[in-house]
N, C-alpha and C positions, 0 to 999 in steps of 0.2 A: 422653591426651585432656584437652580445657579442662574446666575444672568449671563449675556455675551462676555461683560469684560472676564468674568470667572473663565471662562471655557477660553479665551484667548490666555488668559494666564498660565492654564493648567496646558494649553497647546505649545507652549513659548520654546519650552525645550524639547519638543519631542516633532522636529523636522528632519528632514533627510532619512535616508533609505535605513540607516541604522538606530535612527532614536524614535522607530513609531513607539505606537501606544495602543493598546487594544479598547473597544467600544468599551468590553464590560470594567476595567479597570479604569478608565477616563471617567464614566459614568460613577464606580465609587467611589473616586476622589472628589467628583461635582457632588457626592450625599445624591442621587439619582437614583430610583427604584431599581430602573432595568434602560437598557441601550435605547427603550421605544421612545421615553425622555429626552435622551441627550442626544437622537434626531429629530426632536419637536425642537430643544436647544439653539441647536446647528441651525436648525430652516430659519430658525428666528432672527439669528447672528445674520445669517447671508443675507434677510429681509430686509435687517435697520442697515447691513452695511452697503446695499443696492441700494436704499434711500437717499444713503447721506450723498452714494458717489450719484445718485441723481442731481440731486441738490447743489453739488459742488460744479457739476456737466451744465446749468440750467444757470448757475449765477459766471462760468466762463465763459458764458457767448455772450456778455452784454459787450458793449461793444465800448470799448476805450481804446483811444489812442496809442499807439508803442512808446515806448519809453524812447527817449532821446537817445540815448546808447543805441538803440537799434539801427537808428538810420545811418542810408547810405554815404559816408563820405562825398564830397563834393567833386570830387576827382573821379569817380565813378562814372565810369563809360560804360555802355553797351555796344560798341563796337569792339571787334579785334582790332588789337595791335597790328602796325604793317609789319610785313617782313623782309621790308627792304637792307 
């Protein structure tokens, strides 16, 4: 059976409204019996790729400090300007 990275390969050029790609013909370039496949494929893809962006959501909230660049100038007021 193709793996994810196959199907992302064979999907790479065939975006936008003029370059699709039909189930049954995607399916014989993946060597895929029939389309039933290369929607077990697909759920599989979305599966490990909902993992990773779990994994990636779950190591962004630990909690570090901002980069110095970020901070605010010293000159930084929260008041308005007068408009004298």
């Amino acid at each position: 059976m193709a793996t994810a990275n196959q199907l992302h390969s064979a999907l790479a050029g065939h975006t936008g409204k003029g370059n699709g790609i039909s189930a049954k013909v995607l399916a014989a370039r993946l060597g895929l019996g029939d389309t039933r496949q290369l929607r077990k494929l697909v759920t599989q893809a979305i599966e490990e790729d909902g993992s990773r962006s779990a994994a990636r959501r779950a190591t962004a909230t630990t909690s570090r400090p901002p980069p110095k660049s970020w901070s605010r100038p010293s000159s930084f007021t929260t008041t308005a300007p007068s408009t004298n």
